[in-house]
MMTF fields as JSON, N, C-alpha, C and O atoms, coordinates in Angstrom:
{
  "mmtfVersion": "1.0.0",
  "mmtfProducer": "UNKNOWN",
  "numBonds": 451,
  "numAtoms": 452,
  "numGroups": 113,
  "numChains": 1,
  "numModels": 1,
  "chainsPerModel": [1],
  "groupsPerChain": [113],
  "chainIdList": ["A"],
  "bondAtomList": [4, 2, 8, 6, 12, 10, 16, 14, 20, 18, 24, 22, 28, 26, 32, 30, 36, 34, 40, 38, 44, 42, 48, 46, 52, 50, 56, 54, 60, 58, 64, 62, 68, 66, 72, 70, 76, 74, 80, 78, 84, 82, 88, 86, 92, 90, 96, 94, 100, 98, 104, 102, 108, 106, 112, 110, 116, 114, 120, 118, 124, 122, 128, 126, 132, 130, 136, 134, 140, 138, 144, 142, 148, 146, 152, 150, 156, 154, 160, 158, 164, 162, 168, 166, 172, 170, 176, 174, 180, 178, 184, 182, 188, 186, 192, 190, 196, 194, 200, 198, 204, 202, 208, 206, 212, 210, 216, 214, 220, 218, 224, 222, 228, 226, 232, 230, 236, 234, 240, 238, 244, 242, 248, 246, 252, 250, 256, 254, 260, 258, 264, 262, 268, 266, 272, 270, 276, 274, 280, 278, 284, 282, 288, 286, 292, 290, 296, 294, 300, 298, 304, 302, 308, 306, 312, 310, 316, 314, 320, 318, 324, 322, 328, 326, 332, 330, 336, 334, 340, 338, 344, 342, 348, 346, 352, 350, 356, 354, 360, 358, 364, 362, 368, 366, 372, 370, 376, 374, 380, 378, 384, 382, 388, 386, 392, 390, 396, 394, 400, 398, 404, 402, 408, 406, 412, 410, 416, 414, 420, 418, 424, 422, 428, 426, 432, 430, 436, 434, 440, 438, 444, 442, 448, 446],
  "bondOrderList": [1, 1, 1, 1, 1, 1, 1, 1, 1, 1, 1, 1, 1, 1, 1, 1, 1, 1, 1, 1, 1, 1, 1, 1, 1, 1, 1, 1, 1, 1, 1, 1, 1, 1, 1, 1, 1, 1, 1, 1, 1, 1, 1, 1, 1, 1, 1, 1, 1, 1, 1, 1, 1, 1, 1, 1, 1, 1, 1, 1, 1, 1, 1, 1, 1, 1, 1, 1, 1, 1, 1, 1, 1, 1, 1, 1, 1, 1, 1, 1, 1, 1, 1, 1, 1, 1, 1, 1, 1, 1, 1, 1, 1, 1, 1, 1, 1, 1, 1, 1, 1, 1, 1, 1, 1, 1, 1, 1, 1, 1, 1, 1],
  "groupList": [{"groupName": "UNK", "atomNameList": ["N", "CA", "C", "O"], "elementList": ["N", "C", "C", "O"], "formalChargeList": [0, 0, 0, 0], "bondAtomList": [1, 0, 2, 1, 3, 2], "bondOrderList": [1, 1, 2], "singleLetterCode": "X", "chemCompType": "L-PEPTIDE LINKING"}],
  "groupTypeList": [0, 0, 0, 0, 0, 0, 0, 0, 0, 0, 0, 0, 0, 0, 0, 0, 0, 0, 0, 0, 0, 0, 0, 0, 0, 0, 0, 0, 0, 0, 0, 0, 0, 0, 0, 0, 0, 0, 0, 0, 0, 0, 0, 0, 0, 0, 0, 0, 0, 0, 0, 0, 0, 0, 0, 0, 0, 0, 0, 0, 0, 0, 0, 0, 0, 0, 0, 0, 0, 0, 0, 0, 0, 0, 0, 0, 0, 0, 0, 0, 0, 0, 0, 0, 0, 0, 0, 0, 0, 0, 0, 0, 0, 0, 0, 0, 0, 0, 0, 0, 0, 0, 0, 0, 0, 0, 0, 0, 0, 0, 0, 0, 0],
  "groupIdList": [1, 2, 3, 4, 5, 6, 7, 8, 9, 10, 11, 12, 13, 14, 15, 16, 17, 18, 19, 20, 21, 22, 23, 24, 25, 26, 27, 28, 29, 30, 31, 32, 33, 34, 35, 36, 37, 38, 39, 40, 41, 42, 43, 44, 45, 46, 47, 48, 49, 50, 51, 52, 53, 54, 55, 56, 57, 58, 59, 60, 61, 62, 63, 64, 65, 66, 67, 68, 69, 70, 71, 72, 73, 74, 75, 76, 77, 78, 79, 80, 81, 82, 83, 84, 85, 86, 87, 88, 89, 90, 91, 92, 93, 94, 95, 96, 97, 98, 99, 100, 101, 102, 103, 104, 105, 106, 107, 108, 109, 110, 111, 112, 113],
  "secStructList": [7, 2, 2, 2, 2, 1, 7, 7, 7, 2, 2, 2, 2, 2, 2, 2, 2, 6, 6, 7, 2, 2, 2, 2, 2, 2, 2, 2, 2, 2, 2, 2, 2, 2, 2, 2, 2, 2, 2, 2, 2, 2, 6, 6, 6, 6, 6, 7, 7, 1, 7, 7, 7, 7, 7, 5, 4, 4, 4, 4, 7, 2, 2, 2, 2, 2, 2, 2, 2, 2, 2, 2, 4, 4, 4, 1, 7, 7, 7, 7, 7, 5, 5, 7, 7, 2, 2, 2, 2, 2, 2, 2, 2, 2, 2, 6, 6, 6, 1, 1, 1, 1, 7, 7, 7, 7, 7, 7, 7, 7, 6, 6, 7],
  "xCoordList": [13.768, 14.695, 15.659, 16.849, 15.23, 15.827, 16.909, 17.974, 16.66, 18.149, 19.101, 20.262, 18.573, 19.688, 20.036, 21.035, 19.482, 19.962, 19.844, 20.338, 19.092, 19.474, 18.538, 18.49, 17.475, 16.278, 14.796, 14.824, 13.612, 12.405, 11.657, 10.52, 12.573, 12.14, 12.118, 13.19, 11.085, 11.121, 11.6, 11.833, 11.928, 12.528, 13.655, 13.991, 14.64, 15.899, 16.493, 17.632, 15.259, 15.993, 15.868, 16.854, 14.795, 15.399, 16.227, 16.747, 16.464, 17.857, 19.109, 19.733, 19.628, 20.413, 20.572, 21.755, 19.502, 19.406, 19.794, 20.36, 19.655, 20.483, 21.722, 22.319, 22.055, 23.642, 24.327, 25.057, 24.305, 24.432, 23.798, 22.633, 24.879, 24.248, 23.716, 22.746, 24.358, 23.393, 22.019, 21.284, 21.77, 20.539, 19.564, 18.371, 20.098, 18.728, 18.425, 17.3, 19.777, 19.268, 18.531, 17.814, 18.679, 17.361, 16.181, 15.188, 15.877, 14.527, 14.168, 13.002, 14.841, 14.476, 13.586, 12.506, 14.465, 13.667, 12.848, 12.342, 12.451, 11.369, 10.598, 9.487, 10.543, 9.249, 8.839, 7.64, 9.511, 9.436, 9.024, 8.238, 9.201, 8.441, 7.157, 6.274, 6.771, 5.152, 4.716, 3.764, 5.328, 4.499, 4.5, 3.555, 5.191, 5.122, 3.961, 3.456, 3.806, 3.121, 1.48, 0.619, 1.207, -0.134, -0.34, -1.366, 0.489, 0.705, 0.22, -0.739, 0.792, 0.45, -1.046, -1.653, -1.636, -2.982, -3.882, -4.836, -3.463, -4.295, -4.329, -5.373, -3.634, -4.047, -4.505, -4.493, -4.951, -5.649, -6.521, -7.438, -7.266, -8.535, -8.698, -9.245, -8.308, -8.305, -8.418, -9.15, -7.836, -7.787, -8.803, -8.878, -9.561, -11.123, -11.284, -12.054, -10.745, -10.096, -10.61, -10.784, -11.274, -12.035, -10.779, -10.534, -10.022, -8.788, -7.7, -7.722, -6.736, -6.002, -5.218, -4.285, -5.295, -5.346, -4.685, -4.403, -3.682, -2.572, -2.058, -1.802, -1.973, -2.172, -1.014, -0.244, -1.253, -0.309, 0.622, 0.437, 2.067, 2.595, 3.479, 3.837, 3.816, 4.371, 4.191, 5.014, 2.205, 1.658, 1.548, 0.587, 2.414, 2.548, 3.756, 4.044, 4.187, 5.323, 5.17, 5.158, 5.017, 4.196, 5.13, 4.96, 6.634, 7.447, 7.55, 7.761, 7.471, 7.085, 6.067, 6.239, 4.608, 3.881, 3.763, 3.208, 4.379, 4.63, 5.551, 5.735, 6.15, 7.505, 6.141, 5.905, 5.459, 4.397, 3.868, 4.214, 2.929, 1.721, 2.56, 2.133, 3.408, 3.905, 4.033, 4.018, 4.179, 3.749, 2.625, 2.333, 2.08, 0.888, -0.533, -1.57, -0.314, -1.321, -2.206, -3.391, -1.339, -2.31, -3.392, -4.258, -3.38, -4.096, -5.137, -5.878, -6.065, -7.3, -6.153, -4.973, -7.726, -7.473, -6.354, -6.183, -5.783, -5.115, -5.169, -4.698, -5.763, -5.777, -4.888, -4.237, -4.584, -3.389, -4.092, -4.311, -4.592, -5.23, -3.818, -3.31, -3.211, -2.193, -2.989, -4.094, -1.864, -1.883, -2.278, -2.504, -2.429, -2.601, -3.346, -2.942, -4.745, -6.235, -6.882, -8.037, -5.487, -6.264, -7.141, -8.287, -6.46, -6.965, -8.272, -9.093, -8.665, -9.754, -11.024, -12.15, -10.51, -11.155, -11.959, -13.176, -10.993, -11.886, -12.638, -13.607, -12.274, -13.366, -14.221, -15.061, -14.352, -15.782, -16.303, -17.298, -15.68, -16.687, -17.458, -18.657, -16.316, -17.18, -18.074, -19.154, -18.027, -19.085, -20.482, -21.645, -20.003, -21.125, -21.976, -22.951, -21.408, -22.266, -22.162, -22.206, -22.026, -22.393, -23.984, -25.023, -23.601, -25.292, -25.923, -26.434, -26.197, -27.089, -27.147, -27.809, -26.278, -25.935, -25.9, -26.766, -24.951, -24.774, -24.477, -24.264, -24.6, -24.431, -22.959, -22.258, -22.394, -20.881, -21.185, -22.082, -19.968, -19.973, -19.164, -18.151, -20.06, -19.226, -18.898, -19.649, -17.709, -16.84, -17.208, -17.266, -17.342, -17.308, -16.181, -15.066, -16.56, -16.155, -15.863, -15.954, -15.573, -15.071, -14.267, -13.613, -14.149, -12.97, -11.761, -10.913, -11.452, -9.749, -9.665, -8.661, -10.869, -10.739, -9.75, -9.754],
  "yCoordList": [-5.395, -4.61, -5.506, -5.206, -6.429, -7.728, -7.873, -7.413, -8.679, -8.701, -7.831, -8.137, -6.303, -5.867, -4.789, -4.21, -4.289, -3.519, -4.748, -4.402, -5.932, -6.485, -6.228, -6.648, -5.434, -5.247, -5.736, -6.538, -5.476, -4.777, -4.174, -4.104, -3.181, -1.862, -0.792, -0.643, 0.008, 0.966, 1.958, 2.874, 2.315, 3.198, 3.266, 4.166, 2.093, 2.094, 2.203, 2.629, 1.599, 2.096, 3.492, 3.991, 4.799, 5.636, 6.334, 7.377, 5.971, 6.072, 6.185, 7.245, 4.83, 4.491, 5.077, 5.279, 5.607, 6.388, 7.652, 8.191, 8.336, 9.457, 9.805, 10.867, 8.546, 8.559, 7.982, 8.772, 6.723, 6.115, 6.132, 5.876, 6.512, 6.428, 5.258, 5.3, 4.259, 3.206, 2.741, 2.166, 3.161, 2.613, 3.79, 3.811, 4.515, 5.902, 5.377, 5.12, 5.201, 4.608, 3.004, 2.651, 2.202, 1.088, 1.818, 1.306, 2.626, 3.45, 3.902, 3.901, 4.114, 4.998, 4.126, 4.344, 3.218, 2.221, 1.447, 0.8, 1.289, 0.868, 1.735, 1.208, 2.558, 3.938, 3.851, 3.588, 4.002, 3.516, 2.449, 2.691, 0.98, -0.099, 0.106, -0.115, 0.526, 0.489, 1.631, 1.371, 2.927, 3.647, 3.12, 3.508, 2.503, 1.925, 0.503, -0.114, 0.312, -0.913, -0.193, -0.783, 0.817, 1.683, 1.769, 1.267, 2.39, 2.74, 1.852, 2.011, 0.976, -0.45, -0.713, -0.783, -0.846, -1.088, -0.083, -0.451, 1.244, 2.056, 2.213, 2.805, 1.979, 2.09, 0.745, 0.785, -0.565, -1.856, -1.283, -2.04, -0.109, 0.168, 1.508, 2.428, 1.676, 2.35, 4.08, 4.939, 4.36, 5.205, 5.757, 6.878, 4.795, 4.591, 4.431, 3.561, 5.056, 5.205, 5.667, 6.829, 5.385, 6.163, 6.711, 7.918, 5.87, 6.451, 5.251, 4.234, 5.837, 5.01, 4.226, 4.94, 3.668, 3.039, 2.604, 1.785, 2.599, 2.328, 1.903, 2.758, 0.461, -0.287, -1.117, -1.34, -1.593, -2.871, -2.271, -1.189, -3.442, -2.513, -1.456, -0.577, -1.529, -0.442, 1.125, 2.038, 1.066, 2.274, 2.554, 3.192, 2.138, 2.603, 4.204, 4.848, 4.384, 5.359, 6.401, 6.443, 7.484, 8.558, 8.766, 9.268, 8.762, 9.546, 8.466, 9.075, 6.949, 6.227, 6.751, 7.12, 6.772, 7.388, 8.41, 8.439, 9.131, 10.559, 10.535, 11.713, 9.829, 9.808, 8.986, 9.488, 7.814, 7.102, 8.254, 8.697, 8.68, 9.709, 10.631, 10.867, 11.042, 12.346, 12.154, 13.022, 10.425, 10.297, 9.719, 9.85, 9.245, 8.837, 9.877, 9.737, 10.614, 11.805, 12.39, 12.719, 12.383, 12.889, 11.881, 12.224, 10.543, 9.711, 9.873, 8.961, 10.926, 10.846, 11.046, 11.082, 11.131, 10.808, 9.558, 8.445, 10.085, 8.645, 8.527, 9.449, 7.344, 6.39, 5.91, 4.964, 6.469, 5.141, 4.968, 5.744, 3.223, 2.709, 1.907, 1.052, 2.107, 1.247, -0.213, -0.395, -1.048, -2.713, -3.175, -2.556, -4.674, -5.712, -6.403, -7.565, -6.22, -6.384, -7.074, -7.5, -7.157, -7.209, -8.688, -8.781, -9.656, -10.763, -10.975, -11.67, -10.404, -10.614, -10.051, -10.547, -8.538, -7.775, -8.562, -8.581, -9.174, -10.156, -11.377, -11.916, -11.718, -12.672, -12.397, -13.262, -11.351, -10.321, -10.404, -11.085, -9.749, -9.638, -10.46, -10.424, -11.871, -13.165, -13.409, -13.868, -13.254, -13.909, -13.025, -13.407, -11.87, -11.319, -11.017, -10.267, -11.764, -12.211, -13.475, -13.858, -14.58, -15.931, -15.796, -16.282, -14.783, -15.092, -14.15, -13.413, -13.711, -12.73, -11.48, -10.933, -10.722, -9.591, -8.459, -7.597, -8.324, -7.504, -8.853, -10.058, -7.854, -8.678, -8.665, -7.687, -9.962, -9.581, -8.797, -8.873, -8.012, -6.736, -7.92, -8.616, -7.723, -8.4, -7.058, -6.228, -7.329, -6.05, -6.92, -7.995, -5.29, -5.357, -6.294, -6.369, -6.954, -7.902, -7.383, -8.321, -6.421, -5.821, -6.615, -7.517, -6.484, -7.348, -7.018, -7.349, -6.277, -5.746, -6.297, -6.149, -6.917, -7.506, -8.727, -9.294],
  "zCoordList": [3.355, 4.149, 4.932, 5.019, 5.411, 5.857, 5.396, 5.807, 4.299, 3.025, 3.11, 3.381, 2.817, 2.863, 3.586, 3.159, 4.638, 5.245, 7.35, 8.423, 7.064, 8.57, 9.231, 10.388, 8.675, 9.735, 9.351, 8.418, 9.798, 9.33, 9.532, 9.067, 10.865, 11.687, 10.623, 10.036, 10.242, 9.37, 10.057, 9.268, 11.365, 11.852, 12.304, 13.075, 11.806, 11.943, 10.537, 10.343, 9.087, 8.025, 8.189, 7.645, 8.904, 8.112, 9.117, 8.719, 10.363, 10.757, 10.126, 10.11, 9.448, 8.516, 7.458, 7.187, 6.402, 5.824, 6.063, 5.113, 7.108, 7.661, 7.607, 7.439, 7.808, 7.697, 6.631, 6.032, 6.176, 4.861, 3.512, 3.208, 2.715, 1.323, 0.631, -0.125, 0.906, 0.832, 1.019, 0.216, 2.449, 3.0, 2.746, 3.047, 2.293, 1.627, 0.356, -0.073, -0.361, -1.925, -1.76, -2.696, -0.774, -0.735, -0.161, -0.677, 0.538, 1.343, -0.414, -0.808, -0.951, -2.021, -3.297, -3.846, -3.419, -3.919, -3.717, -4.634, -2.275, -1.626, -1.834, -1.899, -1.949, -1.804, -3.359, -3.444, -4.724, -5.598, -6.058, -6.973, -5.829, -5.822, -5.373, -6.203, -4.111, -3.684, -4.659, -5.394, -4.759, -5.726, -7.212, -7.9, -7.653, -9.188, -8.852, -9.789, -8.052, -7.914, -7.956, -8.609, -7.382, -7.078, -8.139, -8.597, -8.875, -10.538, -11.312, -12.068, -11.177, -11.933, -11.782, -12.85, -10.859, -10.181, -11.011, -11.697, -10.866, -11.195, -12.23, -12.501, -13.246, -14.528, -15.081, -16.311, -14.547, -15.216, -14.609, -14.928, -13.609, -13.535, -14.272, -13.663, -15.414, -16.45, -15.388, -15.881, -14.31, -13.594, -12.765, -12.262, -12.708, -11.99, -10.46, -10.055, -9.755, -8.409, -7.72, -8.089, -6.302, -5.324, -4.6, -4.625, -3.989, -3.0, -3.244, -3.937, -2.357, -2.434, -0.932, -0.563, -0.532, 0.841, 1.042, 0.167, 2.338, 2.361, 3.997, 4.845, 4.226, 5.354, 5.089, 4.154, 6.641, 6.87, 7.914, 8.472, 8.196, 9.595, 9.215, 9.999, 8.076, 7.178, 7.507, 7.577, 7.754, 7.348, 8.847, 9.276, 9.577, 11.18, 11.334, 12.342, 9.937, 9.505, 8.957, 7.727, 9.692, 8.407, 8.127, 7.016, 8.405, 7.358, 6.177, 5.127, 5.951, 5.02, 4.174, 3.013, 5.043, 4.211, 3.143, 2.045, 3.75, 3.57, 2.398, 2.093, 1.677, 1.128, -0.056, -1.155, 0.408, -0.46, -1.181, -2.276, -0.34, -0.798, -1.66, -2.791, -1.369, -2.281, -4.083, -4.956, -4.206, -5.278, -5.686, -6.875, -5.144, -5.73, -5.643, -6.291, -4.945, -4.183, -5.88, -5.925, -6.987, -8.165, -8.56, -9.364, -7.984, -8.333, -7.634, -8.0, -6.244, -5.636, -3.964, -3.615, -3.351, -1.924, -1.392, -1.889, -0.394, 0.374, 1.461, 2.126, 2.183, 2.981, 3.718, 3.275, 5.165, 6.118, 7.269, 8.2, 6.968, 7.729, 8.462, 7.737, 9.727, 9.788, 10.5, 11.01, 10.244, 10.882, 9.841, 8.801, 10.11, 9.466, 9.402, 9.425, 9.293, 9.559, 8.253, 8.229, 6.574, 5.747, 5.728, 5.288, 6.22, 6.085, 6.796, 6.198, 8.186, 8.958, 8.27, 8.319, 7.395, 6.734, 5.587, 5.404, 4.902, 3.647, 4.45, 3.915, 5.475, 5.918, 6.487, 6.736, 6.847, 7.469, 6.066, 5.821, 5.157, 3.879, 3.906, 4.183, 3.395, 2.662, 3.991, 3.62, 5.613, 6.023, 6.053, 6.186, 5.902, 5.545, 4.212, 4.167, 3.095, 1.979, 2.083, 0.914, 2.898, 3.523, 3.895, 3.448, 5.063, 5.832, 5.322, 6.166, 3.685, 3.502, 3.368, 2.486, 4.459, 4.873, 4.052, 4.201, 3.135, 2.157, 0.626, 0.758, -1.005, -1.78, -2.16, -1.901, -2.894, -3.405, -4.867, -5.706, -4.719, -5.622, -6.956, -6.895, -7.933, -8.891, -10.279, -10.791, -10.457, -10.919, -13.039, -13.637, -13.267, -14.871, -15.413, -14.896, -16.434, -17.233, -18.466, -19.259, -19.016, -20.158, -21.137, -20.613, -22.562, -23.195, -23.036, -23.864, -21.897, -21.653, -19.973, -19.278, -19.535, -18.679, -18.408, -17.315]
}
């Protein structure tokens, strides 16, 4: 958003968007990229999907969200965990299959793996 609209307040693109045709048609394609990207994801798990979860400071926007979910919503439940927690999150994991705690989940190995 930076690039090209000058910000990375999600609430000034959709300000902008309000008024400019421009900056709706980048909101637009942003919303498109993350949902083609879910897309992408979800079908190398051959559509094997508990939910779909959707974080970061991004997901501080429900009208973002909201614009997300509307397409991806046929794929299961969705998830807006907002902030940016993912990194602390995987190191809780690993330290808690460090000291024992829980086991690491090791995922099928298939030949399309």
């Amino acid at each position: 958003m930076v690039s090209y609209l000058g910000t990375r307040d999600i609430r000034e693109v959709f300000k902008m968007a309000e008024e400019d045709a421009r900056a709706r048609l980048i909101l637009e394609a942003y919303v498109y990229q993350i949902a083609k990207g879910i897309g992408e994801l979800a079908a190398v798990l051959d559509g094997e999907i508990d939910a779909v979860i959707l974080t970061g400071g991004m997901a501080h926007s429900d009208a973002l969200m909201e614009l997300v979910g509307r397409k991806v919503k046929f794929l299961g439940d969705i998830i807006v965990l907002p902030g940016e927690n993912e990194l602390e999150s995987l190191a809780a994991g690993a330290l808690r299959v460090l000291h024992g705690e829980e086991r690491a989940k090791l995922y099928p190995t298939g030949e399309y793996a």
